[in-house]
C-alpha positions as a printed NumPy array, in Angstrom:
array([[ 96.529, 126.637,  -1.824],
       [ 98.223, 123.112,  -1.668],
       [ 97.092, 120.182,   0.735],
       [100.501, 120.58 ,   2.433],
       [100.332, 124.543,   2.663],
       [ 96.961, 123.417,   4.107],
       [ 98.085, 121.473,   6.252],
       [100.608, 123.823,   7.805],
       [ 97.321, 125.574,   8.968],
       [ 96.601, 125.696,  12.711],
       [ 92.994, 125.425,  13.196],
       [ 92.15 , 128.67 ,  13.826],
       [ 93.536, 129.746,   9.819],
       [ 91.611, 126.623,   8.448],
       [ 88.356, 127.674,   9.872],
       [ 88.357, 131.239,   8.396],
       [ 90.083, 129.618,   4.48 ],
       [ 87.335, 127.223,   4.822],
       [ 84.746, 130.663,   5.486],
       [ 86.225, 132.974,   2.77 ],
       [ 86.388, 130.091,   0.027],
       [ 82.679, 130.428,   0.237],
       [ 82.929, 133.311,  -1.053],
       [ 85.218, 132.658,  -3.431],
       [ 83.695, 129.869,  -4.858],
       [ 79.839, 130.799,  -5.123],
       [ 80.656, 133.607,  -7.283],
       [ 82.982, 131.582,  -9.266],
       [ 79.907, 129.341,  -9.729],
       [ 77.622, 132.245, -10.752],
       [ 80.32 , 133.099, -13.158],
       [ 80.571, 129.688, -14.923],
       [ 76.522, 129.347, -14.657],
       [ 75.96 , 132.78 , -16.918],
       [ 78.937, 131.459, -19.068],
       [ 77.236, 127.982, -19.93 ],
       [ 73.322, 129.925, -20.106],
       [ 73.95 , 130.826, -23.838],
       [ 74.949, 127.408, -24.766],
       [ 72.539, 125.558, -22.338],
       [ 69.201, 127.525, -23.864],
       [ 70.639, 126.784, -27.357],
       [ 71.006, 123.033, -26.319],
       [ 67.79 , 122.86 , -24.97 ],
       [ 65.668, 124.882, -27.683],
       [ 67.407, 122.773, -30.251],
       [ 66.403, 119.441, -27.922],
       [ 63.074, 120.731, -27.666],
       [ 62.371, 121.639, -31.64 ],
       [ 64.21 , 118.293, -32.565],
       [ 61.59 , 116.279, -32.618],
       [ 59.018, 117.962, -34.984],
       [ 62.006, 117.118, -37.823],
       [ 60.444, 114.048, -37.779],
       [ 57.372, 115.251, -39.385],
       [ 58.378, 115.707, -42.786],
       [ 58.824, 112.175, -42.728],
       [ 55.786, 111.073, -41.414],
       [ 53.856, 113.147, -43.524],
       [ 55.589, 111.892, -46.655],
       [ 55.805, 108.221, -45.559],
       [ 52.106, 108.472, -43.915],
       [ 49.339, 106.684, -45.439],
       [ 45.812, 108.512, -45.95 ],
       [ 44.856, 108.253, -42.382],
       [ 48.193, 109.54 , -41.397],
       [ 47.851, 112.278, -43.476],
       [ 44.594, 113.266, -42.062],
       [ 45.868, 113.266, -38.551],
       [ 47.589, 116.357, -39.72 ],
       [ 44.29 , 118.212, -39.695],
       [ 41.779, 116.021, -37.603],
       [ 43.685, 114.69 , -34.463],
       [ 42.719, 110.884, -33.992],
       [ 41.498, 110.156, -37.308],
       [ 44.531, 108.102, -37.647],
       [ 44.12 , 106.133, -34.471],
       [ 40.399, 105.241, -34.279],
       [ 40.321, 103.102, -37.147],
       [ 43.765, 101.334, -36.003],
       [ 42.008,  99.865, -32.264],
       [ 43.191, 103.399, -30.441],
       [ 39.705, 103.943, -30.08 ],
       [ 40.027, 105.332, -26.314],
       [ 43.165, 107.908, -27.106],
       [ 41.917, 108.835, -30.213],
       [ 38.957, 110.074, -29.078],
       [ 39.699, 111.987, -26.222],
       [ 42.831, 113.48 , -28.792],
       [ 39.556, 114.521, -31.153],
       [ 37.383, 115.909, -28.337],
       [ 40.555, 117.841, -27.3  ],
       [ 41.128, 119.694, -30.445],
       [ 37.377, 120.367, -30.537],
       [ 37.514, 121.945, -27.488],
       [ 40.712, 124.199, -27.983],
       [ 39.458, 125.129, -31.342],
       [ 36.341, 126.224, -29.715],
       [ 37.988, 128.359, -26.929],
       [ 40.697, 129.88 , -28.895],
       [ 37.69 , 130.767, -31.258],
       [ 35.59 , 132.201, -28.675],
       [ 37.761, 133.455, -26.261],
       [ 41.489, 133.196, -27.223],
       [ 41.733, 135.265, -30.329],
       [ 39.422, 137.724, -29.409],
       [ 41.447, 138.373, -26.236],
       [ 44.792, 138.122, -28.085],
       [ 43.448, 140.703, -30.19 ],
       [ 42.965, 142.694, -27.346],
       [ 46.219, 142.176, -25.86 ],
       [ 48.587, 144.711, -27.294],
       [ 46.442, 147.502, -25.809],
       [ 44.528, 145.877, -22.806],
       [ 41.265, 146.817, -24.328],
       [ 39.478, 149.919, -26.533],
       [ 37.085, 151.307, -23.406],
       [ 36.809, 149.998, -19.836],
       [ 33.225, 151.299, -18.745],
       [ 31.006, 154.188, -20.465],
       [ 28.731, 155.94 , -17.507],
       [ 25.227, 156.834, -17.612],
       [ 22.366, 158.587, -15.817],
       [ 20.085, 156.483, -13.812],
       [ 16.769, 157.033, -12.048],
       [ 17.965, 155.958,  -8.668],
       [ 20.253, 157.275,  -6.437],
       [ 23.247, 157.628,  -6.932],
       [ 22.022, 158.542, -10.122],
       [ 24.972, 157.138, -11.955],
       [ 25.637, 153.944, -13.416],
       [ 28.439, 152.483, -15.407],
       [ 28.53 , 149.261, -18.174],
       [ 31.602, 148.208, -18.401],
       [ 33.123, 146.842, -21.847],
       [ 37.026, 145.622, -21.373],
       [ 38.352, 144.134, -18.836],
       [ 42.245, 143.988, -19.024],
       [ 42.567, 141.733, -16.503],
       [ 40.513, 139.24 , -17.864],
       [ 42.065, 139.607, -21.23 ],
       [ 45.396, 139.335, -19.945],
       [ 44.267, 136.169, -17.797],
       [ 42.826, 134.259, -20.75 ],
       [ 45.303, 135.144, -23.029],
       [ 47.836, 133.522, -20.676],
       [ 44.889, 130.319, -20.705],
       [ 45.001, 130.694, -24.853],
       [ 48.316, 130.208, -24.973],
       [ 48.679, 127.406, -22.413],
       [ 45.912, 125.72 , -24.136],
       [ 47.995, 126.128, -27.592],
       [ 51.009, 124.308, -26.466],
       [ 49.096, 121.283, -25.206],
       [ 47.453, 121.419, -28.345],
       [ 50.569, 121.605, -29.564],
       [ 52.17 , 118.746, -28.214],
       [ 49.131, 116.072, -28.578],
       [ 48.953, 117.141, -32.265],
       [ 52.588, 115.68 , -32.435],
       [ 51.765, 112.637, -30.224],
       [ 48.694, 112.076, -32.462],
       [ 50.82 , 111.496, -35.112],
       [ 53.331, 110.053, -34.13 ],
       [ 51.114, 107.234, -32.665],
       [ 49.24 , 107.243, -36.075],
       [ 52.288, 106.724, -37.779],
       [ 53.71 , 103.962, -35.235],
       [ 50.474, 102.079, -35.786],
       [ 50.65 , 102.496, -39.512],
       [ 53.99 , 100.609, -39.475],
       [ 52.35 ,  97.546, -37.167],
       [ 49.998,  97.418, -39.417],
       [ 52.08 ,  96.921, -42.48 ],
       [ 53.585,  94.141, -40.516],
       [ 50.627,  92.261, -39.27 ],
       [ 50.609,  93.232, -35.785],
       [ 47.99 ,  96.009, -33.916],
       [ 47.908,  97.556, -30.647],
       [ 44.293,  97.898, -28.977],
       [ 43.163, 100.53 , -26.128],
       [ 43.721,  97.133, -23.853],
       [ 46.942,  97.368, -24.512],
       [ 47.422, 100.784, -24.153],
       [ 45.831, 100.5  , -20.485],
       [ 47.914,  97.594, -20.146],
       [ 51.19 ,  99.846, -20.604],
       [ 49.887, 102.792, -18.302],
       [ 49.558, 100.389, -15.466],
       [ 52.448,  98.511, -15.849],
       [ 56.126, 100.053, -18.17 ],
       [ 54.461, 103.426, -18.303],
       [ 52.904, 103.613, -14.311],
       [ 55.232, 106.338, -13.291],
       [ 54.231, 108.388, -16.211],
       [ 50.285, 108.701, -14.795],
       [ 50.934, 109.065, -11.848],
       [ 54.117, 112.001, -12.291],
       [ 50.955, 113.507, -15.083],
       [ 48.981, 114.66 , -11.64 ],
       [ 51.449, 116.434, -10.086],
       [ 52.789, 118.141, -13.045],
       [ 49.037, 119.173, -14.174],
       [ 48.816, 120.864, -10.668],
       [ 52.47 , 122.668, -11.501],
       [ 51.258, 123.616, -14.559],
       [ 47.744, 125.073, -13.296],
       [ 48.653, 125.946, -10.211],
       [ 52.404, 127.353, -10.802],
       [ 53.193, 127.843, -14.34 ],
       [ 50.716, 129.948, -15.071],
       [ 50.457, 132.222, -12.227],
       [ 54.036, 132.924, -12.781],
       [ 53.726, 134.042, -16.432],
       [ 50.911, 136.11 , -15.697],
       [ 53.166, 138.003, -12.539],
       [ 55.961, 138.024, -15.252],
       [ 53.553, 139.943, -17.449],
       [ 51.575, 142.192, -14.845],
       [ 55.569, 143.334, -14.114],
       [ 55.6  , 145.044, -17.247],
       [ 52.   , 146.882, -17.223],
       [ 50.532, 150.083, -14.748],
       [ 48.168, 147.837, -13.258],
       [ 47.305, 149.84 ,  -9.682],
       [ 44.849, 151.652,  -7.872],
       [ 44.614, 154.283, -10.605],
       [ 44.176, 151.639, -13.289],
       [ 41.721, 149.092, -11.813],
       [ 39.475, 146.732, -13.601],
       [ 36.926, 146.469, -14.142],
       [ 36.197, 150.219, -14.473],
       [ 39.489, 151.819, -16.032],
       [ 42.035, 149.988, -18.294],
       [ 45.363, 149.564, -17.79 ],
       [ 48.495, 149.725, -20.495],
       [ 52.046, 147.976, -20.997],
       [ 54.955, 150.067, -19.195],
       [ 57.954, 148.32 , -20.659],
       [ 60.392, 148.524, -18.17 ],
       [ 59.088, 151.612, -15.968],
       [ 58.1  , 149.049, -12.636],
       [ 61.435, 147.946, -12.385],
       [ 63.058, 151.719, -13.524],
       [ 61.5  , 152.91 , -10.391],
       [ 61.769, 150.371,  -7.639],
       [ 65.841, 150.32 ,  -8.832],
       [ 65.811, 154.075,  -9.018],
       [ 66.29 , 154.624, -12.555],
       [ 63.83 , 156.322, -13.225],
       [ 64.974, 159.128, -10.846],
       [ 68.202, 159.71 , -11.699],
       [ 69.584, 156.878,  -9.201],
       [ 68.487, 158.59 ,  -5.755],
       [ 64.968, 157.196,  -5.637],
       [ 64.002, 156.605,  -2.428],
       [ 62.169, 153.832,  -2.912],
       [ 65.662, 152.075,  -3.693],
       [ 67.176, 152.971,  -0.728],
       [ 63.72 , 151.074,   0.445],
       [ 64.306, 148.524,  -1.398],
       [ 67.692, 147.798,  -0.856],
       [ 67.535, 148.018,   3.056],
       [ 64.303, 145.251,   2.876],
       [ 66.508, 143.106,   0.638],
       [ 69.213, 143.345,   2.891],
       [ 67.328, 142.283,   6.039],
       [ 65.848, 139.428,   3.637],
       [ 68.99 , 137.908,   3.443],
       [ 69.858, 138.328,   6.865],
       [ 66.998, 137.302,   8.652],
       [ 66.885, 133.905,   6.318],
       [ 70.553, 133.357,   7.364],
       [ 69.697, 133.617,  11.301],
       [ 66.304, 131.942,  10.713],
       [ 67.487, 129.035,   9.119],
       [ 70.836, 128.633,  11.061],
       [ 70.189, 129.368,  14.738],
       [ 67.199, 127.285,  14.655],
       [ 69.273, 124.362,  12.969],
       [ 72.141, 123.981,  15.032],
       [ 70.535, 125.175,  18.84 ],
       [ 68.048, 122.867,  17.349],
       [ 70.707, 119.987,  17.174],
       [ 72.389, 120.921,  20.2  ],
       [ 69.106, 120.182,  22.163],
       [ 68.724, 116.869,  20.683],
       [ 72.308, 115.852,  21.448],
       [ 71.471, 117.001,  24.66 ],
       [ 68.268, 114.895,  25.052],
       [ 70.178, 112.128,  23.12 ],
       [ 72.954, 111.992,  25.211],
       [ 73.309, 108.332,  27.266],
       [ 72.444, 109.218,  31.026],
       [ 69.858, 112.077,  30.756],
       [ 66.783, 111.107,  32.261],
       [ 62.927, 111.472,  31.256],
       [ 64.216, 111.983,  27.454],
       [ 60.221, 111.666,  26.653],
       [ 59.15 , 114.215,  29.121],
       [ 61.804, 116.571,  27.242],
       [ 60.846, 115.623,  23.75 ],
       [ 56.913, 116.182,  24.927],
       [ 57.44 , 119.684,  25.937],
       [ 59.021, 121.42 ,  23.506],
       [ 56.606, 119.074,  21.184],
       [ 53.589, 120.518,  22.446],
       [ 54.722, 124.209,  21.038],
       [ 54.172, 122.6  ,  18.194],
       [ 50.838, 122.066,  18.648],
       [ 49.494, 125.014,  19.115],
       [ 48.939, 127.071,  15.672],
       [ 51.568, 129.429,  15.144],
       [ 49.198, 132.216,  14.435],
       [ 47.867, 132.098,  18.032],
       [ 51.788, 131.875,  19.363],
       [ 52.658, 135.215,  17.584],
       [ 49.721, 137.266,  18.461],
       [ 50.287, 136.209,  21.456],
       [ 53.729, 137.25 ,  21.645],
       [ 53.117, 140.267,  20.003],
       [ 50.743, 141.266,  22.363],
       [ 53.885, 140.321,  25.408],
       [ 55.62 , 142.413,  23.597],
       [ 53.92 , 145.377,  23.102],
       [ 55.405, 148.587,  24.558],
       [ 52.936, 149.94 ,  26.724],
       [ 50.691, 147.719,  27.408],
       [ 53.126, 144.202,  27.009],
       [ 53.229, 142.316,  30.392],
       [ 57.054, 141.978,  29.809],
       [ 57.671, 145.331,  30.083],
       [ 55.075, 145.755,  33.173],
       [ 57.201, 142.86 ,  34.792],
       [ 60.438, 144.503,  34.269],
       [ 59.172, 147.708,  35.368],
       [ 57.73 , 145.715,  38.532],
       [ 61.098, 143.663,  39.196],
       [ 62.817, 147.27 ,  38.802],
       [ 64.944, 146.064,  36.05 ],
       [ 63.938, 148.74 ,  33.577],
       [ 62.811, 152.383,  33.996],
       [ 61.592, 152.845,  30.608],
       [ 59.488, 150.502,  28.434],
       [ 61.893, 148.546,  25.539],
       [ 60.8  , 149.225,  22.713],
       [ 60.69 , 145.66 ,  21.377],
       [ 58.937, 145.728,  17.823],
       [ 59.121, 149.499,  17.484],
       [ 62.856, 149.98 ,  17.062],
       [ 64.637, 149.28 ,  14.049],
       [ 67.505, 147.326,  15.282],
       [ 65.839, 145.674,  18.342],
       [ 62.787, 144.509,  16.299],
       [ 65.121, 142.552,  14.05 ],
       [ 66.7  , 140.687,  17.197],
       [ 63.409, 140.193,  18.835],
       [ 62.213, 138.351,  15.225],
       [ 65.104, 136.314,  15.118],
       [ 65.141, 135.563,  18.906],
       [ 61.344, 135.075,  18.695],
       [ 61.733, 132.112,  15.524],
       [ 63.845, 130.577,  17.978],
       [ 61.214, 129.712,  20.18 ],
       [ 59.078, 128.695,  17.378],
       [ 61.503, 126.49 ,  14.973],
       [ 63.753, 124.574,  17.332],
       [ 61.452, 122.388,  18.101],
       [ 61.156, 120.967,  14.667],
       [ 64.992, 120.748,  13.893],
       [ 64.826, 119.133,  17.332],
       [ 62.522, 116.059,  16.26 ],
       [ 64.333, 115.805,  12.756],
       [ 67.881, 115.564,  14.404],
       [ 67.016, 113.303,  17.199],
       [ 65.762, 111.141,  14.292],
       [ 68.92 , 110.998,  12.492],
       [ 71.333, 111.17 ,  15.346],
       [ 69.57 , 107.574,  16.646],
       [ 70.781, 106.171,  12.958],
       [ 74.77 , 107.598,  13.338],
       [ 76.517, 103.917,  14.   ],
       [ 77.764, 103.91 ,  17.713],
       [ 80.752, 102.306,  16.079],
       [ 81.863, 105.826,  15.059],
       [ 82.226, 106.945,  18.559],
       [ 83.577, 104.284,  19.859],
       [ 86.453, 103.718,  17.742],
       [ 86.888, 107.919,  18.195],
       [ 86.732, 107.661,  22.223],
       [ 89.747, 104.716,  21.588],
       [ 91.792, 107.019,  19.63 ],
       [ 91.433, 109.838,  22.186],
       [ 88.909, 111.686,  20.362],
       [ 87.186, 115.206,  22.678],
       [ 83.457, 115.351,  22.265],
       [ 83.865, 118.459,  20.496],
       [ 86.229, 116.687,  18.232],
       [ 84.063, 113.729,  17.821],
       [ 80.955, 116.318,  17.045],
       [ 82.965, 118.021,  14.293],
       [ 84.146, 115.076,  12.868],
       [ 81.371, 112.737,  13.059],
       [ 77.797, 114.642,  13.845],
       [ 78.501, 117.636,  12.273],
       [ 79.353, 116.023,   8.903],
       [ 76.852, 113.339,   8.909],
       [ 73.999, 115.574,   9.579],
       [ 74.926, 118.233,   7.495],
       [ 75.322, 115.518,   4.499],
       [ 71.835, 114.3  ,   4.99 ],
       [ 69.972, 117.301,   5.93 ],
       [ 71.643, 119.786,   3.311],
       [ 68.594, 119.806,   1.215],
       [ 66.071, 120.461,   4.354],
       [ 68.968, 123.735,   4.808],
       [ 67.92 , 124.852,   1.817],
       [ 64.486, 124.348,   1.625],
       [ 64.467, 126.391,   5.062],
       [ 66.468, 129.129,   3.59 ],
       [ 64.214, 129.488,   0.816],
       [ 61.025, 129.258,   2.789],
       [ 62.397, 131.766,   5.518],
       [ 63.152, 133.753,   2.626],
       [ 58.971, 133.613,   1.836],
       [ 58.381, 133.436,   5.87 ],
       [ 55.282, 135.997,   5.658],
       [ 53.788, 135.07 ,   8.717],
       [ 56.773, 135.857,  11.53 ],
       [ 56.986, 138.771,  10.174],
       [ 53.172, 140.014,   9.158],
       [ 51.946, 138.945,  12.597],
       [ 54.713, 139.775,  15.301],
       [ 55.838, 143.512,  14.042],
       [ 53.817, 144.29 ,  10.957],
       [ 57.102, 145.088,   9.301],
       [ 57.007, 147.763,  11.865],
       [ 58.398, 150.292,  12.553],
       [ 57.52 , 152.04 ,   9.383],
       [ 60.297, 154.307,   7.709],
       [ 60.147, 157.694,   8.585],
       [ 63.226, 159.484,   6.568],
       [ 65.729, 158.633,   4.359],
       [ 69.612, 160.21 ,   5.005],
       [ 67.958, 162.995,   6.684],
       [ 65.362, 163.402,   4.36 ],
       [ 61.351, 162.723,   5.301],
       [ 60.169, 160.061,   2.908],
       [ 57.994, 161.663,  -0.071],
       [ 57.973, 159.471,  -2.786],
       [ 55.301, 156.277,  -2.88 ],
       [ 56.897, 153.126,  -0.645],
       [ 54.029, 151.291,   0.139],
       [ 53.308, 151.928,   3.68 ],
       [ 57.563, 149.519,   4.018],
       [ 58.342, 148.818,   7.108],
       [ 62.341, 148.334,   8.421],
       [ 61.587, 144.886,   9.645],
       [ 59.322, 143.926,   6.664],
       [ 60.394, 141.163,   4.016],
       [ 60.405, 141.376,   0.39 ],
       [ 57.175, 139.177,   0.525],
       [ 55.184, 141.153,   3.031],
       [ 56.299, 144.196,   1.424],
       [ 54.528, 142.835,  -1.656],
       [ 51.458, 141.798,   0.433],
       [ 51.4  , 145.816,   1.341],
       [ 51.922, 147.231,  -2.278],
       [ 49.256, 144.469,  -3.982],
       [ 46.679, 144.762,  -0.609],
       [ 46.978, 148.595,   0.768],
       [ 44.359, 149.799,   1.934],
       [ 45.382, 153.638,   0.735],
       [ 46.939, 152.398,  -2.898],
       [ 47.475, 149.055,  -4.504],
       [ 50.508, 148.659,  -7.003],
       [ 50.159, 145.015,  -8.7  ],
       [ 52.855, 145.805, -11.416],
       [ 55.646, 146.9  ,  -8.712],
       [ 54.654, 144.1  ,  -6.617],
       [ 55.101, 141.999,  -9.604],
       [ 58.55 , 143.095, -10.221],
       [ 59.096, 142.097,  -6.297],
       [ 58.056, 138.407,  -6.979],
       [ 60.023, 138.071,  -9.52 ],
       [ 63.169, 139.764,  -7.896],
       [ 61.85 , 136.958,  -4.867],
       [ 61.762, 134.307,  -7.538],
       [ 65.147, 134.564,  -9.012],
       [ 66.423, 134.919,  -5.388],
       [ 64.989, 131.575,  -4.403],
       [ 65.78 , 129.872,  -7.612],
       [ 69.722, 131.415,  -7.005],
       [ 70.496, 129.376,  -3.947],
       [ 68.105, 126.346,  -4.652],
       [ 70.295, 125.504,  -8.286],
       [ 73.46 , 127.062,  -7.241],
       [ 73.974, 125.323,  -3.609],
       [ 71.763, 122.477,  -3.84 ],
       [ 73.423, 121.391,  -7.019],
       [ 76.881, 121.773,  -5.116],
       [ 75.956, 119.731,  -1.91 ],
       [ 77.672, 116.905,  -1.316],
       [ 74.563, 115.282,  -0.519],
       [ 74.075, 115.567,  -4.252],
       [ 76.914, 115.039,  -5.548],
       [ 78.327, 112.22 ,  -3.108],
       [ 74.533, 110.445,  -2.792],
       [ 76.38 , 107.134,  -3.439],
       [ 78.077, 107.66 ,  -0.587],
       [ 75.585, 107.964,   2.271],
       [ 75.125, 104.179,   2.6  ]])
């Protein structure tokens, strides 16, 4: 469409082109993303393998001590003043060699088949009269092969730093000049500062992150549940059977655990839409509304919807939950008092008005927040802005979507989708209020009889997970695998995809 067929647009017809170019757009963008993947990876494997073509010339160019640094890591710095680094590049390699010796390739031995035996029983003298020593443990093997391999690539990349510094300091020396562990210290606290300090963070990704998501990645592809538990029994690589079931494949396409599936995934979606956008813009309404010139006792306002705040939301929802409970909830004894209601509402045990009662219920809970973080920004919008709007003749619902709406959605576009993404993961409105209650009882007529985890119809992707990794009847760890990463690319989706299209990232120059 033109800007002058645009134009021609009442307001009405802009509203809804404005609505379905969403829609138009964001798959256009998912199109164009897997269209550029092929030649992205091979841009960034080739960026990431270009450096080690430097070797061959270090090697050949490299004096003795150079050379040497090919085997013994630091043997080229010590005697060049890198005492400090070349020593704690020595000490590493010791250490790795040492692991991967006495853990790592023993494990990665292991790894193709989890393990030979997983415990042998036995007769003891004691009751129960049965004992069991256990041999394998495929957990553990899987776990530190995951370490081993971390603890290769770091390996990995100080061998190359190693000698490339060796080789660096080689050419100072050739030249007269040296550089000591003072100046080495001297860099890290002064040109290379950010460096230390962004190495903290990014060990705690690494530790903390990285690794726990390549071990789910791998536990997605193996039978690891209740029937193949360490330490006592084994468990084997599936291939692709976790994610053949939960997608029905395995069944011919009428699994009922899809159907499952695709009803949590659904309500996902929906209840981070509502979550994040009812609480954001009733949210700014109420700060506009405490903002606004005239209203009186703004603090006393501010203060009491601050002080839900303060009280842990744990205690708010059990609370709740309890308010809400159908026969014994003091809402519905109330009612029933009042004579509004004859029968108790069932308010987290049907499965339409449980989903209202979440979202209604999140309300209560997340305005307040949106409320403090709006009136902050709202008391920065230049009063110029209105001013020059009330000359021209300008509503206050024109001047709102002209001049609030923008502004704040500009600068809080990334706190949008940060809320999106963490309503996505919200495990605790939904664990503690319903239970992803009420359960599912049939599927298109049909009483559910294959395996779904104790689901519920208001139950998330991630408390669904909670229930197939910590049931109390059966525990699934390689299906609830395949959930976090279905979770994962979900998240990672609309954090790349919108956040990269926000104006607030590509206009940044322009919030001044």
């Amino acid at each position: 469409m033109t800007n002058l067929e645009y134009m021609s647009l009442n307001r009405t017809q802009r509203f809804f082109y404005k609505f379905g170019s969403i829609f138009v757009k964001v798959p256009l963008a998912i199109f164009h993303f897997f269209k550029k993947l092929p030649r992205t990876l091979g841009s960034k494997v080739k960026k990431a393998f270009s450096p080690f073509k430097n070797l061959g010339t270090w090697f050949l160019q490299g004096d003795i001590l150079t050379k040497l640094n090919f085997i013994i890591m630091g043997i080229g710095q010590i005697p060049r003043h890198q005492i400090i680094r070349g020593v704690l590049n020595l000490v590493y390699e010791i250490v790795a060699i040492l692991f991967l010796i006495l853990v790592g390739i023993p494990n990665f031995i292991k790894l193709p088949s989890f393990g030979y035996v997983g415990s042998v029983q036995y007769e003891t003298d004691t009751p129960p009269f049965i004992g069991y020593m256990y041999q394998d443990d495929s957990f553990m093997i899987l776990l530190n092969s995951v370490i081993s391999l971390a603890i290769i690539l770091i390996l990995v990349f100080l061998w190359y730093t190693s000698i490339r510094d060796s080789y660096e300091l080689q050419r100072l020396g050739e030249i007269g000049k040296t550089k000591t562990d003072k100046s080495t210290v001297k860099d890290l606290v002064g040109k290379d500062y950010h460096k230390v300090m962004l190495s903290i963070p990014t060990l705690g990704i690494a530790i903390f992150t990285i690794i726990p998501l390549v071990f789910m990645v791998l536990v997605a592809f193996t039978n690891y549940n209740s029937n193949h538990m360490n330490p006592k029994e084994l468990f084997d690589w599936v291939g692709l059977g976790n994610f053949e079931q939960l997608l029905g494949i395995a069944s011919g396409g009428n699994s009922q655990v899809l159907f499952v599936f695709l009803q949590i995934l659904l309500w996902t979606l929906i209840w981070a839409f509502f979550a994040t956008f009812t609480n954001y813009f009733l949210g700014m309404i109420v700060a506009l509304m405490i903002n606004k010139k005239g209203i009186k006792l703004k603090k006393l306002w501010r203060t009491i919807l601050i002080t839900t705040i303060a009280v842990p939301q744990f205690v708010s929802l059990l609370l709740i939950s309890k308010m809400l409970n159908q026969d014994t909830g003091v809402i519905n004894a109330t009612l029933k008092n009042l004579g509004l209601i004859t029968e108790n509402i069932k308010f987290l045990t049907d499965g339409i008005l449980v989903k209202v009662t979440i979202i209604v219920v999140n309300m209560w809970i997340g305005i307040p927040y949106t409320m403090l973080m709006c009136t902050g920004i709202l008391m920065n919008i230049p009063d110029d802005l209105y001013e020059s709007a009330k000359i021209d003749g300008a509503s206050p619902y024109k001047m709102y979507m002209k001049i609030t709406l923008p502004y704040m959605l500009f600068v809080t576009t990334p706190y949008l989708i940060s809320q999106f993404v963490g309503n996505i993961n919200n495990f605790n409105v939904i664990y503690l209020l319903s239970n992803g209650g009420p359960t599912f009882t049939s599927v298109n007529g049909e009483m559910i009889s294959t395996r779904i985890y104790g689901a519920g119809q208001s139950d998330l992707l991630i408390t669904w997970l909670y229930k197939m990794s910590m049931g109390e009847v059966f525990k699934d760890y390689g299906t609830a695998a395949v959930i976090g990463i279905i979770v994962f690319v979900i998240v990672a989706f609309f954090s790349l995809i919108f956040y990269g299209r926000s104006n607030s990232v590509k206009n940044e120059e322009d919030f001044q």
